[in-house]
N, C-alpha and C positions, 0 to 999 in steps of 0.2 A: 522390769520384768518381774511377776510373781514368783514368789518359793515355788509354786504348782507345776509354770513352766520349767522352771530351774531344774527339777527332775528329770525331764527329758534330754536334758543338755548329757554329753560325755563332757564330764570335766575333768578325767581321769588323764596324769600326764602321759605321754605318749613313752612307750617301751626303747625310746633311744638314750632316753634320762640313767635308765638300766647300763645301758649298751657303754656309756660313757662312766659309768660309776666301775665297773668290771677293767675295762681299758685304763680307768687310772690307776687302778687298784696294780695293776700289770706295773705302769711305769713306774709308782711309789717304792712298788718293791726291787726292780730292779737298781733304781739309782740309791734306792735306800740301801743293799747289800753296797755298793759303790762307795757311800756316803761312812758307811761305819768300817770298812777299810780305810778310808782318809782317816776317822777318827782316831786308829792306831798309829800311823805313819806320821800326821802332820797333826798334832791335837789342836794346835792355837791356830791354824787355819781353818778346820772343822768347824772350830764350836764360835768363831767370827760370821763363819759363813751360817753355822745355824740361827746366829739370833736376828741375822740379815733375812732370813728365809719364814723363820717364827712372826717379824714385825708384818711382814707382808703378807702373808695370811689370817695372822690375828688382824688388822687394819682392816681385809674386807670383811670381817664377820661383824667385828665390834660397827664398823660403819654402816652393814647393812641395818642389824640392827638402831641404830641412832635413825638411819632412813625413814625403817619402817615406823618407829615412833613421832617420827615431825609427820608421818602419814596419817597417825592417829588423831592427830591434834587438828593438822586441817583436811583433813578430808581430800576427795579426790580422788576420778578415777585413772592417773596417771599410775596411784600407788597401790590402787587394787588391783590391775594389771599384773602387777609384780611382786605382789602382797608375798605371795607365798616361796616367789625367790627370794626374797629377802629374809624371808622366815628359815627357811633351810639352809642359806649361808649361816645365820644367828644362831643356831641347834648345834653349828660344831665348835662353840665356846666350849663344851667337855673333850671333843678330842683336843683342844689347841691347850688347854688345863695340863690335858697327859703329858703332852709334847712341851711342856714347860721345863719337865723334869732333868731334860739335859743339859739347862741354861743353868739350875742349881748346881748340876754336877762339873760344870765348866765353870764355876767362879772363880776360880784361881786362873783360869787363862786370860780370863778378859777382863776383869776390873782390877785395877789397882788397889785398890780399898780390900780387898778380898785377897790380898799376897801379903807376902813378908814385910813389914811394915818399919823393918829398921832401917834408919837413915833418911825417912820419908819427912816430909816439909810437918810445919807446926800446921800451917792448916789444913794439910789431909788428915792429921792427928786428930784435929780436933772435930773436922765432920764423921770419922771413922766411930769417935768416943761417943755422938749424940746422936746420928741416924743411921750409915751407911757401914754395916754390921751386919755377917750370914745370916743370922736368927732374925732378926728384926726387917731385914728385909725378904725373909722366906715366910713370914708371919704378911708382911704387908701386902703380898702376892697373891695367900688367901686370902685376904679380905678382898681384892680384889675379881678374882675371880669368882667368890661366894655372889658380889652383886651383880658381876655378867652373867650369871648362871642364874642366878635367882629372876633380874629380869625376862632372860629367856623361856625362863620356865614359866612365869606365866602367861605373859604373850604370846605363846604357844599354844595353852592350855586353852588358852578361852578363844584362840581360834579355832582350833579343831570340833569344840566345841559347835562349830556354825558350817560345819557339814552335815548336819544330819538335821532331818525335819525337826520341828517345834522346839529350835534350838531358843533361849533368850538374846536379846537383846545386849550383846557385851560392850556397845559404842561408847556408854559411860566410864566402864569399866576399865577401857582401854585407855582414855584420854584422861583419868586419874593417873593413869601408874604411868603415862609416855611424860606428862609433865615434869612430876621427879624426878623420873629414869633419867631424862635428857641432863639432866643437871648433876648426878648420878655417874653417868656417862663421862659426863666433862671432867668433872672431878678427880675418877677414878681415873681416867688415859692420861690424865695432867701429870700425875702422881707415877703412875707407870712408868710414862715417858722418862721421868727423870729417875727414876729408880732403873730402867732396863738399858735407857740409850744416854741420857746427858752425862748420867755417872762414868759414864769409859772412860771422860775427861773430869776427875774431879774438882781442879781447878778451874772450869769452865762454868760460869753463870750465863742465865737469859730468862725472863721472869714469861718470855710469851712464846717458849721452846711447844711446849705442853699443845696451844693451841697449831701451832707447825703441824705439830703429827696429827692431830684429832682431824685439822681439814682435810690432810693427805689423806686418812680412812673413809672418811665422808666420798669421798672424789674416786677413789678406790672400787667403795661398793657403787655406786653407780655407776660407773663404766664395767665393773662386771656383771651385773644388773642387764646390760644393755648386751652385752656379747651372749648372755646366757639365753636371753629372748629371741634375740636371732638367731638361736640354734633354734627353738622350738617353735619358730614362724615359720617354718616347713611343714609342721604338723598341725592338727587338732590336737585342742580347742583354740592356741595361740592363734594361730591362722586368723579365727575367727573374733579375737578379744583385740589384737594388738591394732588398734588405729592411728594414723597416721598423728590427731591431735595428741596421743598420749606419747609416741615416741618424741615429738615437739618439745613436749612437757619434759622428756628424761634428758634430751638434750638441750633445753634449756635451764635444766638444773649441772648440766656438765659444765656449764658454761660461767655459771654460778659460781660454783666452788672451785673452778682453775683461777676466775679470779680472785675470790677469798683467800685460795692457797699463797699467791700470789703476792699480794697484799701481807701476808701475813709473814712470809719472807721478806718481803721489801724492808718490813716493818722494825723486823728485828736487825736486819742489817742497818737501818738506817738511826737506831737507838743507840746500838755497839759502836756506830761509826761517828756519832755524835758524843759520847762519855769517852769514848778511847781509852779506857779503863784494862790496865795488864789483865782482871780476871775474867772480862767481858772478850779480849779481841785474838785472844788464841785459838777460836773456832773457827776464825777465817785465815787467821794469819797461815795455819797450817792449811787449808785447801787455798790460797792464793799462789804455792809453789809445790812443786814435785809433778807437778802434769795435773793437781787437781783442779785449778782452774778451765781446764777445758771441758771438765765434766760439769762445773757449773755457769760455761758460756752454753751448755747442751740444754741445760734445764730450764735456761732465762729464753733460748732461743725457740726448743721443739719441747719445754715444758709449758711455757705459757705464751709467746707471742702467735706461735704457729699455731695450734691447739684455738685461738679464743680469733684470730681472723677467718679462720673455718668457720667456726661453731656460731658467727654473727650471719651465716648466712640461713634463711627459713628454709628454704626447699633441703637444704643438707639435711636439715635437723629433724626435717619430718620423714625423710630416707633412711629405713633400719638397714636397708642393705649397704649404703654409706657409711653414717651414723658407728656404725658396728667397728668397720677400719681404724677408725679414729679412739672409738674404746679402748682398743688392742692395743693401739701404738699409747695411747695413756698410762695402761696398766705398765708396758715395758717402762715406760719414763718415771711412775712409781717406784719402779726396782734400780732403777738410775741413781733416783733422788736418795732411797733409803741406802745403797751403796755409798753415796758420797755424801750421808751423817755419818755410818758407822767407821767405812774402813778406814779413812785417815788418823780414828786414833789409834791404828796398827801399823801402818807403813805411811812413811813420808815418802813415798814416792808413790805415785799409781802404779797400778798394778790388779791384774784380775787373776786368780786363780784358777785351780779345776773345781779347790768343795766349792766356793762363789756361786758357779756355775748347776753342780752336782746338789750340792743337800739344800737349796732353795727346790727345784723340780722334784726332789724326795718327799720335803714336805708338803710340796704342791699334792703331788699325785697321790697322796692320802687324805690329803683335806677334800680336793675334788674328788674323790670316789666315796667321803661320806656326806657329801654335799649332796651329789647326784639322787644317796642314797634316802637322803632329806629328800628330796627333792619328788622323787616317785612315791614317798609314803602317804602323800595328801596328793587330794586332787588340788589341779592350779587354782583353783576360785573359790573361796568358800559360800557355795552358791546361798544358802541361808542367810548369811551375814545382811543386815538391812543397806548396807552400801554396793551389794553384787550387781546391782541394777546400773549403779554407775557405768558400766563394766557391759551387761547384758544388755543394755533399752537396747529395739531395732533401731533408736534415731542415730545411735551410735556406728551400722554399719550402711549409713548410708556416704 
C-alpha cells in the first residue's frame, strides 16, 4: 500500500491503551504504599522480593527490545505488526534505570559481597578485592544502562521519524545499529546477570548462567507481545492489521525460544552434573531439598513440556484468542522460574512471602502504566516506514 493511502488509514491506538495506563497507575500505587511499609517491617524480604520484581520487568523491555532488533535485521511482517509494542515496552528502560536505585540501597541485604566481610572464605576475599565491590559495581550498572538507553534512544528516533510524510528511508539505518545492538545486548545482560543475580551466591559459577536469563527475556517479551495484541484485536486498527499468518509467526517464535530456554537449562545442568565440581553444584544442590525441587519439577513440567506440546499444533498458533491463554500462563511461569534463581539463596526451605507477592505487582503496575503510556504516544504502524505495506497490502486481509 502507498504512503498516499496510508493517510487515510486511523492508525491512531485506540483510547483503552489510556484506559489501561490510568488503571495501572491506580494498582502501582496502591501496592507500592503496601510495598514500602514491608520495606520498614521486613527489609531482607522487600528488597528479595524487589530484585525478584525489577528482573521481571527489566527482562520484557530489554527482550522486546532484542525482538524488535532481530526484526530489523530480517524483516517481516510478523514484527511490523508489533513494531511499536515492542518499542514502547523498550522506552521504559529509563523508568526501570530509576527503579534500579533500591537495589543500590539494598546491597547490604542481599549480597554477601556487600556485608561485613570478617570471617569470610579466602575466595570471596579475593573476588570481593578484584570485581564484586559497591563502586565498581554501581559504575558497571551505568554502563550498562547508558547502552540500553542509548540503543533505545535511537531506534526510537528514527521511527518516529516514519510517521509523518516524506519521511527517509531509515531500513539501513536500523539494520546497522540492530546488528551491534544485539551483540551489545548479549554482552551487556550476560554481565548484569552475574553482577545482579549469580552474585547472591558468590561461590557459585556457570559460564552459560548469562545466556539462561537473556532467553528468559526474549520468551518474556514475546509472550507479552502477544497478550498486549489481544487486548487491541477488539479495536482499530489491530482489528484490521493482526492476521492470522502473523499471529503463526508470534507463535511460532514462542515456541522457539521455550525450547532455546530449555535447552539452555538442560545445558547447564548437564555441564555442572558432569564436572561435579564443589563451586559449580551448590546451585542445585540447594534447590534439590527444602520443597525446591517441586518448583523445578513445575518448570521442566508446565514450563517447557506442556507449553511446546500445545504450541506444535497450527490451528492453536494462528488462534490469538487461544494463543493469548498460553502467553499468560508463560509469563506466570517466568515469575516461577525467576523465583526459583533468586530465593533459594535466602531461605533453604520454600516458602512465598506477602513482598514476593506485593512489590513484583508494585513494580508491574508502574511499568504497565508507562508502557501503556508509550504505548498511545505513536500511532500502532509507522505507516511511512517503506516496510508498512507488509502490514497494509489488501492481499494481507484476505
Amino acid at each position: 500500500m502507498s504512503a498516499a493511502t496510508a493517510t487515510h488509514l486511523d492508525l491512531t491506538t485506540p483510547p483503552v491503551a489510556k484506559t489501561i495506563s490510568q488503571r495501572s497507575l491506580i494498582v502501582g500505587l496502591v501496592f507500592g504504599v503496601i510495598a514500602v511499609i514491608l520495606a520498614f517491617i521486613q527489609p531482607q524480604q522487600f528488597y528479595r522480593a524487589y530484585l525478584l520484581g525489577f528482573m521481571l520487568w527489566l527482562g520484557v523491555a530489554l527482550g522486546s527490545m532484542a525482538i524488535l532488533m532481530i526484526r530489523h535485521l530480517t524483516g517481516g511482517g510478523w514484527g511490523m505488526v508489533i513494531r511499536r509494542i515492542l518499542g514502547a515496552a523498550m522506552r521504559t528502560v529509563p523508568l526501570l534505570a530509576v527503579l534500579f536505585i533500591p537495589i543500590l540501597l539494598g546491597l547490604g541485604y542481599l549480597y554477601p559481597w556487600a556485608q561485613d566481610l570478617e570471617g569470610a572464605s579466602a575466595q570471596l576475599l579475593r573476588i570481593h578485592e578484584k570485581y564484586l565491590y559497591p563502586s565498581f559495581f554501581f559504575y558497571r550498572a551505568i554502563f550498562y544502562f547508558a547502552i540500553w538507553n542509548l540503543l533505545s534512544f535511537l531506534l526510537s528516533k528514527w521511527s518516529k521519524e516514519t510517521d509523518h510524510p516524506g519521511s527517509p528511508d531509515h531500513t539501513d539505518r536500523f539494520k546497522a545499529i540492530a546488528g551491534p545492538g544485539l551483540i551489545l545486548y548479549g554482552f551487556t545482560i550476560s554481565f548484569a546477570a552475574i553482577d545482579w543475580i549469580m552474585s547472591l551466591d558468590p561461590s557459585w559459577i556457570s559460564t552459560i548462567f548469562g545466556l539462561v536469563v537473556l532467553i528468559g527475556q526474549v520468551l518474556s517479551a514475546m509472550c507479552f507481545a502477544v497478550v498486549v495484541e489481544r487486548i487491541l484485536f477488539d479495536y482499530k486498527p489491530m482489528s484490521e492489521m493482526l492476521k492470522p499468518d502473523f499471529v503463526h509467526d508470534h507463535g511460532k517464535w514462542m515456541l522457539a525460544f521455550t525450547m532455546v530456554w530449555a535447552y539452555f537449562n538442560f545445558s547447564q545442568w548437564l555441564i555442572i552434573w558432569a564436572g561435579n565440581l564443589p563451586p559449580e553444584i551448590t546451585f542445585y544442590m540447594t534447590r534439590l531439598h527444602g520443597g525446591w525441587a517441586s518448583i523445578g519439577l513445575i518448570l521442566v513440567i508446565f514450563g517447557f513440556a506442556v507449553p511446546f506440546a500445545i504450541l506444535l499444533s497450527r490451528p492453536f498458533k494462528r488462534n490469538i484468542h487461544k494463543l493469548v491463554w498460553l502467553a499468560v500462563w508463560m509469563l506466570l511461569i517466568r515469575y516461577v522460574d525467576m523465583f526459583w534463581i533468586i530465593e533459594p539463596n535466602f531461605s533453604k526451605t520454600l516458602s512465598v512471602t506477602l513482598a514476593d507477592i506485593v512489590v513484583p505487582i508494585a513494580i508491574g503496575g508502574f511499568w504497565l502504566s508507562y508502557f501503556f503510556y508509550n504505548l498511545g504516544a505513536l500511532p500502532l504502524l509507522p505507516a511511512y516506514d517503506p516496510s508498512a505495506g507488509e502490514v497494509l497490502e489488501p492481499a494481507h486481509h484476505a
